[in-house]
Backbone and ligand atoms as CSV (ligand in chain L), in Angstrom:
chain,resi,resn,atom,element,x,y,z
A,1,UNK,N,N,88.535,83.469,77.452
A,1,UNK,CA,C,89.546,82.730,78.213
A,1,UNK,C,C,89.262,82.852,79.707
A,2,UNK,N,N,89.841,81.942,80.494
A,2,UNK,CA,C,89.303,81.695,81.796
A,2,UNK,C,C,90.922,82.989,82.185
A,3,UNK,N,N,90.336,83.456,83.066
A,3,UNK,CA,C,91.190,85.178,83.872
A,3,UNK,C,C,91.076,85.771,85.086
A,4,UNK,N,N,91.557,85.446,85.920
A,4,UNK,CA,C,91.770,86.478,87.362
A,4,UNK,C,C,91.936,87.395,87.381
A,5,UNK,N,N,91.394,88.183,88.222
A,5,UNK,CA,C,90.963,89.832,88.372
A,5,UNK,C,C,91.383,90.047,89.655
A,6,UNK,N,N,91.750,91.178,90.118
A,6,UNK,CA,C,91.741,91.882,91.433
A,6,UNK,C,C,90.365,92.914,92.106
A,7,UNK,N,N,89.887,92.100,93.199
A,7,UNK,CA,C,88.480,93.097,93.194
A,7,UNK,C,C,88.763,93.547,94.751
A,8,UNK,N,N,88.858,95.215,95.146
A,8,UNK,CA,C,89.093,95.563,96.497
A,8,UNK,C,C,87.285,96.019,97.309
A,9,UNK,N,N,86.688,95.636,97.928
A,9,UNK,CA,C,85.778,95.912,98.469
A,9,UNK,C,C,86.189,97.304,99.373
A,10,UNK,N,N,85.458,98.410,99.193
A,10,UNK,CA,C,86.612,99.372,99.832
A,10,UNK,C,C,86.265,100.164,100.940
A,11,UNK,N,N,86.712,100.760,102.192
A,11,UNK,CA,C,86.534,100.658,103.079
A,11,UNK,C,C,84.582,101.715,103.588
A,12,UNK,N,N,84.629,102.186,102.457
A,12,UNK,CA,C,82.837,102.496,102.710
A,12,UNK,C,C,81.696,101.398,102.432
A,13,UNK,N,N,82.111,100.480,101.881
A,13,UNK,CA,C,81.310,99.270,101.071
A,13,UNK,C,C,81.545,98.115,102.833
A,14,UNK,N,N,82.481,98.079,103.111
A,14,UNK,CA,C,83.185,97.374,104.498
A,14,UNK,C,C,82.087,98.167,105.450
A,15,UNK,N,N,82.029,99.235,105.624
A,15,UNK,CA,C,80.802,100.108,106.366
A,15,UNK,C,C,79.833,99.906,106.404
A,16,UNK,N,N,79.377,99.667,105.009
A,16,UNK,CA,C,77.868,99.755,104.659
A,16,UNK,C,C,77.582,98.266,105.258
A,17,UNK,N,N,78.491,97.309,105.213
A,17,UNK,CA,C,77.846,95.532,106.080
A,17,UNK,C,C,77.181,95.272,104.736
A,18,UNK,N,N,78.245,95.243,103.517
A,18,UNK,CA,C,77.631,94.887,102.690
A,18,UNK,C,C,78.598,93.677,101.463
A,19,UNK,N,N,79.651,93.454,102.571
A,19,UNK,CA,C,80.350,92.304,101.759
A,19,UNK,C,C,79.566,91.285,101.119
A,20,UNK,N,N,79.214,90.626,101.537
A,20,UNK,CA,C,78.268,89.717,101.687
A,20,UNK,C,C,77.401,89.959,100.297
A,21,UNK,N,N,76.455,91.013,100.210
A,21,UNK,CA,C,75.416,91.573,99.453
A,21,UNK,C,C,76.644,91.318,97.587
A,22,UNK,N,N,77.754,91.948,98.137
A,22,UNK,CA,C,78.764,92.478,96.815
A,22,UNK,C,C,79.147,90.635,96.156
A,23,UNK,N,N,79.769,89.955,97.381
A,23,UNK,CA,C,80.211,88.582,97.018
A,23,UNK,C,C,79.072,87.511,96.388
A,24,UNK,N,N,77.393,88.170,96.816
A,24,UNK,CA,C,76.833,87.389,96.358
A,24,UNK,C,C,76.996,87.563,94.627
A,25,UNK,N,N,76.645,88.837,94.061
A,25,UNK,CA,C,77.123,89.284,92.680
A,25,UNK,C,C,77.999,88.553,92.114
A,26,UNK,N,N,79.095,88.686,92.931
A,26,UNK,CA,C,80.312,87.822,91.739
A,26,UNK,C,C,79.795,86.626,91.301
A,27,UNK,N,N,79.496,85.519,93.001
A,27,UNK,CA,C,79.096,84.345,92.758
A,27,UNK,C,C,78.042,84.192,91.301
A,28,UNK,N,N,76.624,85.038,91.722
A,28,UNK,CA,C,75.913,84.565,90.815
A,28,UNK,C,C,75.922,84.878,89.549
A,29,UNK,N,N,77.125,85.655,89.673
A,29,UNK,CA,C,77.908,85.786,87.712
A,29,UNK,C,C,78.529,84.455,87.248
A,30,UNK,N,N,78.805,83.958,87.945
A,30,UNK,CA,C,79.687,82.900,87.595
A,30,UNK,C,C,81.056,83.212,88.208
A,31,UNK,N,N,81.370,84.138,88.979
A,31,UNK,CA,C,83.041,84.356,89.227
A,31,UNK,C,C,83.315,83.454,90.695
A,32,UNK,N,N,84.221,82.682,90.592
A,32,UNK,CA,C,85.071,82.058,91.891
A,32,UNK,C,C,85.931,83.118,92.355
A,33,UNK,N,N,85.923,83.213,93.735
A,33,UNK,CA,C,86.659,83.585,94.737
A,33,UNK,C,C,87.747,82.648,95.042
A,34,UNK,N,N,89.160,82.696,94.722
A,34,UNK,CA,C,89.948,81.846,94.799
A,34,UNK,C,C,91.182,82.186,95.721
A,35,UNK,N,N,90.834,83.621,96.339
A,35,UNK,CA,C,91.448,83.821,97.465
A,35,UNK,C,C,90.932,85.360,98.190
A,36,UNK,N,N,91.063,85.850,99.670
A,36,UNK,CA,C,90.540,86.601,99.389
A,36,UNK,C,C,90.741,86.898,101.121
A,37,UNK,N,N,91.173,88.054,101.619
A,37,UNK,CA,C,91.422,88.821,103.076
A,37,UNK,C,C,91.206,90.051,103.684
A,38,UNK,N,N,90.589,90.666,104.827
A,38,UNK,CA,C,90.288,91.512,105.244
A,38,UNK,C,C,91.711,92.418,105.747
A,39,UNK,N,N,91.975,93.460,105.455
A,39,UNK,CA,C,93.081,94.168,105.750
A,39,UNK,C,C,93.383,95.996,105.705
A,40,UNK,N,N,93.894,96.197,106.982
A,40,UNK,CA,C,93.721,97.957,107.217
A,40,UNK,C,C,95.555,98.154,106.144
A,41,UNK,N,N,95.251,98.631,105.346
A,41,UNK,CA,C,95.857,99.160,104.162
A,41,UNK,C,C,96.578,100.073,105.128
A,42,UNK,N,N,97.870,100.037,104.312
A,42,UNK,CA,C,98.623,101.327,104.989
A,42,UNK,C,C,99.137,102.334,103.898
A,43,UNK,N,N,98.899,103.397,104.451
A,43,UNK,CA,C,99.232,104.662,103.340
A,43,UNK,C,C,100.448,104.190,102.305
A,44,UNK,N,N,101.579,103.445,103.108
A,44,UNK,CA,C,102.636,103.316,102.273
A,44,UNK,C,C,101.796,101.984,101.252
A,45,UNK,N,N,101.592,101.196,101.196
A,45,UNK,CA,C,100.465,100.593,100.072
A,45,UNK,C,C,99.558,101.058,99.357
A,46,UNK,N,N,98.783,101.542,100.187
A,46,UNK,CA,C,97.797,102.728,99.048
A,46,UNK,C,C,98.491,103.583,97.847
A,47,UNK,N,N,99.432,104.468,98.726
A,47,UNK,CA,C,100.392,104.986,97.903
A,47,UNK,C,C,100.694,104.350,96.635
A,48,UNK,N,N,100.988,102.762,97.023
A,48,UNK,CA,C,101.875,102.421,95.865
A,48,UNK,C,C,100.824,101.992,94.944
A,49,UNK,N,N,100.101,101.022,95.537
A,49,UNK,CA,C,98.951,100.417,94.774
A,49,UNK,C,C,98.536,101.235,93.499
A,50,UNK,N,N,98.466,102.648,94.030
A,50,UNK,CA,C,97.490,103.495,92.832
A,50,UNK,C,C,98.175,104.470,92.902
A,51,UNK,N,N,99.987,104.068,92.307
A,51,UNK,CA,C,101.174,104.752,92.038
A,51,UNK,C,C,100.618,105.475,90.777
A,52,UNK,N,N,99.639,105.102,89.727
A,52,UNK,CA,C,99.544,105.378,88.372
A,52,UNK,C,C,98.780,106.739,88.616
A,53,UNK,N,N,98.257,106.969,89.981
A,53,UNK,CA,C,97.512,108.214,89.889
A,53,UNK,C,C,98.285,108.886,90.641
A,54,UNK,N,N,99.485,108.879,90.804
A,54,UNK,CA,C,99.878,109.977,91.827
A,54,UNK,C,C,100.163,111.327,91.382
A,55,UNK,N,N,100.229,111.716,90.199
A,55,UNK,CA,C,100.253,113.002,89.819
A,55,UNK,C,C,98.231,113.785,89.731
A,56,UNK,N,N,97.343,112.744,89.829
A,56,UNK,CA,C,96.123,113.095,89.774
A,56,UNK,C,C,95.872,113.670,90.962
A,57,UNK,N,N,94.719,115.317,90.814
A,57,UNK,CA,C,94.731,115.778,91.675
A,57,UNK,C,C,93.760,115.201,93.215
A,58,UNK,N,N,92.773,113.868,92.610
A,58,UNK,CA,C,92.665,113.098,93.698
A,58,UNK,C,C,93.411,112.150,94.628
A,59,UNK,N,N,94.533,112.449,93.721
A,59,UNK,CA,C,95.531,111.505,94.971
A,59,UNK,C,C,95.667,111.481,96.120
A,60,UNK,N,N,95.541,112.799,96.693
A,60,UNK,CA,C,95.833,112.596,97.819
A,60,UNK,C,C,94.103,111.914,99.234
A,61,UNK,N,N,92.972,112.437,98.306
A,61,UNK,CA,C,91.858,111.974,99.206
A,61,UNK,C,C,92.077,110.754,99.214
A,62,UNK,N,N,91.912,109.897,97.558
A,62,UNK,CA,C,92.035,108.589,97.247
A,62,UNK,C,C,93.058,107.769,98.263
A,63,UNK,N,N,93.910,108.119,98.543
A,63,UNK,CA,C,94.781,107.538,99.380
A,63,UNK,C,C,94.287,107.894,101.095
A,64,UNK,N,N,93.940,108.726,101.170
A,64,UNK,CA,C,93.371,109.149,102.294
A,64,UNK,C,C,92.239,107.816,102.627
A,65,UNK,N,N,91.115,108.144,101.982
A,65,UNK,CA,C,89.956,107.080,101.650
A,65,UNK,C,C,90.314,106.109,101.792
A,66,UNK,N,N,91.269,105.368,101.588
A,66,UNK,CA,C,91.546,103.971,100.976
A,66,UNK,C,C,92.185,103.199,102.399
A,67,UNK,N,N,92.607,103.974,103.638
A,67,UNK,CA,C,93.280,103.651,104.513
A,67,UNK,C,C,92.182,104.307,105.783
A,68,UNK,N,N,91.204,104.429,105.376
A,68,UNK,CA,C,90.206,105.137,106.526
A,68,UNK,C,C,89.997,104.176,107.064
A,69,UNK,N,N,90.088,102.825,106.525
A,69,UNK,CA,C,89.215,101.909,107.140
A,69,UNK,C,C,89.735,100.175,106.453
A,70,UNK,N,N,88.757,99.300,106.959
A,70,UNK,CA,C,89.520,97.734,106.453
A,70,UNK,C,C,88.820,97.452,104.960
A,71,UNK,N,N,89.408,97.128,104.869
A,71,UNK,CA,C,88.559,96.653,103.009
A,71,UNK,C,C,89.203,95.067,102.956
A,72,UNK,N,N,88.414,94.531,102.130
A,72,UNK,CA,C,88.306,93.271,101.568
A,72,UNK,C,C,89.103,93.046,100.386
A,73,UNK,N,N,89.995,92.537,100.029
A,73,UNK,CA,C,90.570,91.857,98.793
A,73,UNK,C,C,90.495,90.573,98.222
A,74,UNK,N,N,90.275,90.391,97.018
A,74,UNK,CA,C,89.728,89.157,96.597
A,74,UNK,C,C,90.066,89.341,95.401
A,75,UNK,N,N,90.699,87.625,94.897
A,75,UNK,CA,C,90.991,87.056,93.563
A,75,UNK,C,C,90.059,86.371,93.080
A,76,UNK,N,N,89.386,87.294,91.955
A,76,UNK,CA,C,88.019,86.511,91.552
A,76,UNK,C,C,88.698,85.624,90.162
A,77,UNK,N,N,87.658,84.518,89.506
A,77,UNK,CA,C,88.443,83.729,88.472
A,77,UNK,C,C,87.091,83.163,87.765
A,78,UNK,N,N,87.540,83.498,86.711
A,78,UNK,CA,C,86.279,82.924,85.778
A,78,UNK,C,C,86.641,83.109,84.230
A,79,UNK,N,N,85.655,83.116,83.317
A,79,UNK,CA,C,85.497,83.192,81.932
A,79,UNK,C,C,85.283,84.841,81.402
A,80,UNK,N,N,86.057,85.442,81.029
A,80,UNK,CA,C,86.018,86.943,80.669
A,80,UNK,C,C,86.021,87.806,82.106
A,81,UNK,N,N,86.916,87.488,83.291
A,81,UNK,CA,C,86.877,87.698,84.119
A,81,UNK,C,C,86.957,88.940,84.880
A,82,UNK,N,N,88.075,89.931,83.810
A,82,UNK,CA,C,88.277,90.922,83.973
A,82,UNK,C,C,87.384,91.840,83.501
A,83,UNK,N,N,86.465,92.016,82.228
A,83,UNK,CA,C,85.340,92.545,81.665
A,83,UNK,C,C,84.596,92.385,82.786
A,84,UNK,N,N,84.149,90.591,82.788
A,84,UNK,CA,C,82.873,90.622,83.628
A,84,UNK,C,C,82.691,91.463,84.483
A,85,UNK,N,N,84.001,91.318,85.443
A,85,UNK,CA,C,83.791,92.155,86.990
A,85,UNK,C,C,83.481,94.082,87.042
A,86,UNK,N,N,84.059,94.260,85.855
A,86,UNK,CA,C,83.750,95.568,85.652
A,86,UNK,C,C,82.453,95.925,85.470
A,87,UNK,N,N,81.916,94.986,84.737
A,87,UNK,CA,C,80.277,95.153,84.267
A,87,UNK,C,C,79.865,95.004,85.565
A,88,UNK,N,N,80.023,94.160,86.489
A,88,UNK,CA,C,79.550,94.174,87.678
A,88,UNK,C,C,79.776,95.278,88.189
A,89,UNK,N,N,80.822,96.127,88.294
A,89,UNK,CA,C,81.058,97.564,88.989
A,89,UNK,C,C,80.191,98.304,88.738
A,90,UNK,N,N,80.433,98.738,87.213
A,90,UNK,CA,C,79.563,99.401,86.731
A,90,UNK,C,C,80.510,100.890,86.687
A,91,UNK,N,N,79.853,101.911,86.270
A,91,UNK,CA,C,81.140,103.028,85.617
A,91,UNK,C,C,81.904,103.680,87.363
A,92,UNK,N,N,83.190,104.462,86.867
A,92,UNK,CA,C,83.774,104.386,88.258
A,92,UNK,C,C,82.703,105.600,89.075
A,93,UNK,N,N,82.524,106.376,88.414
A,93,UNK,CA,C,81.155,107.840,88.936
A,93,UNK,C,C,79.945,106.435,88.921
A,94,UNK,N,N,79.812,106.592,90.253
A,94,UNK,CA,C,78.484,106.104,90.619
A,94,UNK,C,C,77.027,106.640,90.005
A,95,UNK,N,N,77.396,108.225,89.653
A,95,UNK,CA,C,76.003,108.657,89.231
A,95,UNK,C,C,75.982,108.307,87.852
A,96,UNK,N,N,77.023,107.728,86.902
A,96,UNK,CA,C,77.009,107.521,85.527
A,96,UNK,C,C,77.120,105.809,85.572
A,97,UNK,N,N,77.117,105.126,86.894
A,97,UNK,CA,C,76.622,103.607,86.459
A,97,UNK,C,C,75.775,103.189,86.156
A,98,UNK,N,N,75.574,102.149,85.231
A,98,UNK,CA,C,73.811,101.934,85.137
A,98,UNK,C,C,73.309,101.221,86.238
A,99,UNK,N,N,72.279,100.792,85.930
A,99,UNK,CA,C,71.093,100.261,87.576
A,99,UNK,C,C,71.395,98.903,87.483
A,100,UNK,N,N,71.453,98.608,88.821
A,100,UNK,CA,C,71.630,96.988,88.983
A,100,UNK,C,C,73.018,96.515,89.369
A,101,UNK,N,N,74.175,97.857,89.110
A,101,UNK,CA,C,75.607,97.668,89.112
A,101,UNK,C,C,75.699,97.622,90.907
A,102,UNK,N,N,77.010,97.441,91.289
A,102,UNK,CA,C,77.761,97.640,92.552
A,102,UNK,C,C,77.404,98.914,92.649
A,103,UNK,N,N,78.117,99.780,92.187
A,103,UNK,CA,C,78.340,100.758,92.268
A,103,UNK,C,C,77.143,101.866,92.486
A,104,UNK,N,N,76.189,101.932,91.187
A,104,UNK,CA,C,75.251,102.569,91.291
A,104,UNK,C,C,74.114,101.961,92.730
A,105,UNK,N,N,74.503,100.804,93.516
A,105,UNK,CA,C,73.543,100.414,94.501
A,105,UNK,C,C,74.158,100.508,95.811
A,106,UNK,N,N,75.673,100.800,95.435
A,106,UNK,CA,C,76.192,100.929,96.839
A,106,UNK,C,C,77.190,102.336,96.881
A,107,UNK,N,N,77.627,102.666,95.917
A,107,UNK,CA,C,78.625,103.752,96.637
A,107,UNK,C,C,78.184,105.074,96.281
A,108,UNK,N,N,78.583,106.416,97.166
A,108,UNK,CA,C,78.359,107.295,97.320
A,108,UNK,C,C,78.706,108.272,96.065
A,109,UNK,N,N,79.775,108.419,96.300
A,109,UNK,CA,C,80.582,109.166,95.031
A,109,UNK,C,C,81.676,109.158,94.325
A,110,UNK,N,N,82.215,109.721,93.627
A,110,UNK,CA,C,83.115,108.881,92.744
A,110,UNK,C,C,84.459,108.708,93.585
A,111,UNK,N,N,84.717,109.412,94.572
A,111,UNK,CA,C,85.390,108.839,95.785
A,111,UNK,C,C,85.133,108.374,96.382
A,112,UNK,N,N,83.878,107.767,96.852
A,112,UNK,CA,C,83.796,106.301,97.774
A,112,UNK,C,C,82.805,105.749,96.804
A,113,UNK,N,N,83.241,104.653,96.199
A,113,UNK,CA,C,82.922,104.232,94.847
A,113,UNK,C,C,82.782,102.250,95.090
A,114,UNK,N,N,82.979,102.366,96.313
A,114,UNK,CA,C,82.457,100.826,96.904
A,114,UNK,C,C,83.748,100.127,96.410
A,115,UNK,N,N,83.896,99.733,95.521
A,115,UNK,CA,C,84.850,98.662,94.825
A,115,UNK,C,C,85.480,98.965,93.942
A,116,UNK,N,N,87.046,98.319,93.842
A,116,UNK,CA,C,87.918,98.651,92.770
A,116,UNK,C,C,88.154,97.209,92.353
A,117,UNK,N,N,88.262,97.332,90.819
A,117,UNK,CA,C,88.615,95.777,90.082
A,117,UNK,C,C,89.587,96.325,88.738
A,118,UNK,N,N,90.537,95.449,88.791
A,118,UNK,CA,C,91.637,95.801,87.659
A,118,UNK,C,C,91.091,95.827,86.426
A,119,UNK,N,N,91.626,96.792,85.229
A,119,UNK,CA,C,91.483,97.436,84.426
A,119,UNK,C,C,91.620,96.362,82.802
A,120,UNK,N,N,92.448,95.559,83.292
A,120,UNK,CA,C,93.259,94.916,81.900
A,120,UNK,C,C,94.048,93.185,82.918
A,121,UNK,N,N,94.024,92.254,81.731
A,121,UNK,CA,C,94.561,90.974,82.284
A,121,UNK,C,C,96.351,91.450,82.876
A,122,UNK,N,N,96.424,92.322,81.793
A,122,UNK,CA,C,98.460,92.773,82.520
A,122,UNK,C,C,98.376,93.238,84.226
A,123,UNK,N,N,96.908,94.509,83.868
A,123,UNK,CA,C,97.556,94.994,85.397
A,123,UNK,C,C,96.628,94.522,86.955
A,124,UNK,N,N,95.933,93.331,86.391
A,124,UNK,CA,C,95.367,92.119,86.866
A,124,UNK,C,C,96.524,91.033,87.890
A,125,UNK,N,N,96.978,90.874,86.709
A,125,UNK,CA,C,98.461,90.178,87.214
A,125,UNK,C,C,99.629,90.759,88.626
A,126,UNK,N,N,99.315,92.263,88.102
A,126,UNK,CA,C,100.445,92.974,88.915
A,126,UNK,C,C,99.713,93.403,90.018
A,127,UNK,N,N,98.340,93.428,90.338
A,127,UNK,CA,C,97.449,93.609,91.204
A,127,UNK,C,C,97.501,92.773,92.146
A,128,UNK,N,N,97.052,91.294,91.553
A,128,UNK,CA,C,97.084,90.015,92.200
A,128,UNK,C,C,98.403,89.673,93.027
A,129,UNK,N,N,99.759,90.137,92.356
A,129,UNK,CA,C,100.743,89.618,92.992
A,129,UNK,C,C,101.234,91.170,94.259
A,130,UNK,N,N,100.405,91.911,93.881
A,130,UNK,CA,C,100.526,93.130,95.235
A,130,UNK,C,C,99.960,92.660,96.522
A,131,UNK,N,N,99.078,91.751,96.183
A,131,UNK,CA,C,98.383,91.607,97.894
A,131,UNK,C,C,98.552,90.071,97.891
A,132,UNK,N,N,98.814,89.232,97.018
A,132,UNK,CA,C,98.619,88.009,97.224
A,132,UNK,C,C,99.904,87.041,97.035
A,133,UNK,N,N,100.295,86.197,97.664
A,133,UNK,CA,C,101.792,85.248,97.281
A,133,UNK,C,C,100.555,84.416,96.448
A,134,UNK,N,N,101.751,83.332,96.028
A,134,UNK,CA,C,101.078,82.276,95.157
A,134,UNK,C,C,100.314,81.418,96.090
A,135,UNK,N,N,100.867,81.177,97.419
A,135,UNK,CA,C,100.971,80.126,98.292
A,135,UNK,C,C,99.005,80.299,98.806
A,136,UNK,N,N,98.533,81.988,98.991
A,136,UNK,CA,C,97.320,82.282,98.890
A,136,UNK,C,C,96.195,81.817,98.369
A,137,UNK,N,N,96.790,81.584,97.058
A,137,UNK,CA,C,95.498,81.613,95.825
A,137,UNK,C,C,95.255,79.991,95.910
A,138,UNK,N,N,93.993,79.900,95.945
A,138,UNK,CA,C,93.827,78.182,96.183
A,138,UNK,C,C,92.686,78.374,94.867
A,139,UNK,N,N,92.979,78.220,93.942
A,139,UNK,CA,C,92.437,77.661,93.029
A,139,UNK,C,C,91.812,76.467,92.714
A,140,UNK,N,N,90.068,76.132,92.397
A,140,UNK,CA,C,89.254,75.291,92.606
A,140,UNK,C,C,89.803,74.119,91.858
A,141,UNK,N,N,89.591,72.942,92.414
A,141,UNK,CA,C,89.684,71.657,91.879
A,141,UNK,C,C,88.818,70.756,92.085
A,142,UNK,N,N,87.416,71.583,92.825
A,142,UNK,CA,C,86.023,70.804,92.189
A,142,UNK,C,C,85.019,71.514,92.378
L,1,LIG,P1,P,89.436,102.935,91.325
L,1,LIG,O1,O,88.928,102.028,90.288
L,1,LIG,O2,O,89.751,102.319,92.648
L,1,LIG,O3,O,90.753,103.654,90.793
L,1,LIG,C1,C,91.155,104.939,91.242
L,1,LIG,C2,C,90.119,105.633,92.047
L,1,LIG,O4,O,90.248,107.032,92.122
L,1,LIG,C3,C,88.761,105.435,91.392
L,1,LIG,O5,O,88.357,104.096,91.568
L,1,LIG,C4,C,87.922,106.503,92.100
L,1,LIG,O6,O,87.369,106.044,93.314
L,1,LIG,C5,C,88.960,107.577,92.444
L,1,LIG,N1,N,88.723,108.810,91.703
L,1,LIG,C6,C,88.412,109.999,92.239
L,1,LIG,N2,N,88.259,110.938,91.285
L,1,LIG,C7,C,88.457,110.318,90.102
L,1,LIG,C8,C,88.445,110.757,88.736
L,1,LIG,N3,N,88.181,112.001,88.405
L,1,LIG,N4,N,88.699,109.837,87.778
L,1,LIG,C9,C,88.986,108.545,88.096
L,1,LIG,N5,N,89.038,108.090,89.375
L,1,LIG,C10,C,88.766,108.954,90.364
């Protein structure tokens, strides 16, 4: 089924001057970019965003990390959209991604891990509507 994903380019990947390098990937998967903004995250967002880890004992770097700097957000859209993009990530430990992934070519460690992309089409949805109104998403019509 055709599915929107949430993909955060994250603020070490924003460092590296490697948007560009990451967006070409999606493209030549087949994924549309159907909306998508540069933005310095604020702790009170971070916080919430990755409310599901707040009892994890990385919470507090992860949130730290996540507001060091500007990161990229983007509504990608395609055919198995949410799988795909993961395969594109590649595993969240950079040293356990395979070769060719985001991850294993760009991020450091499993805390600066280049890119985050939602897990499941549900929390896809609840992702998408965290950073994005409807009025955002311009969905292709050719
Ligand atoms: P992300 O997909 O953005 O979701 C939560 C982030 O927490 C994850 O990527 C990692 O960057 C970070 N993290 C740090 N330690 C761990 C861990 N042990 N397990 C999962 N995520 C971790």
């Amino acid at each position: 089924a055709i599915e929107r994903t949430l993909s955060i380019i994250k603020p070490d990947a924003v460092a590296k001057n490697v948007i560009g390098q990451i967006y070409s990937r999606f493209e030549q998967a087949g994924l549309k970019i159907i909306a998508a903004k540069m933005l310095h995250v604020s702790r009170e967002q971070a916080e919430a965003f990755y409310g599901v880890h707040r009892e994890r004992p990385f919470f507090g770097e992860l949130v730290d990390f996540m507001i060091s700097g500007p990161v990229m957000v983007q509504v990608l859209e395609g055919e198995n959209a949410v799988a795909l993009h993961r395969d594109l990530m590649g595993a969240t430990d950079p040293k356990k991604a395979a070769p060719g992934t985001i991850r294993a070519d760009f991020a450091s460690s499993i805390d600066e891990n280049a890119v985050h992309g939602s897990d499941a089409p549900e929390t896809a949805k609840a992702e998408i509507d965290f950073f994005f109104s409807a009025a955002e998403i311009c969905p292709r019509t050719r």
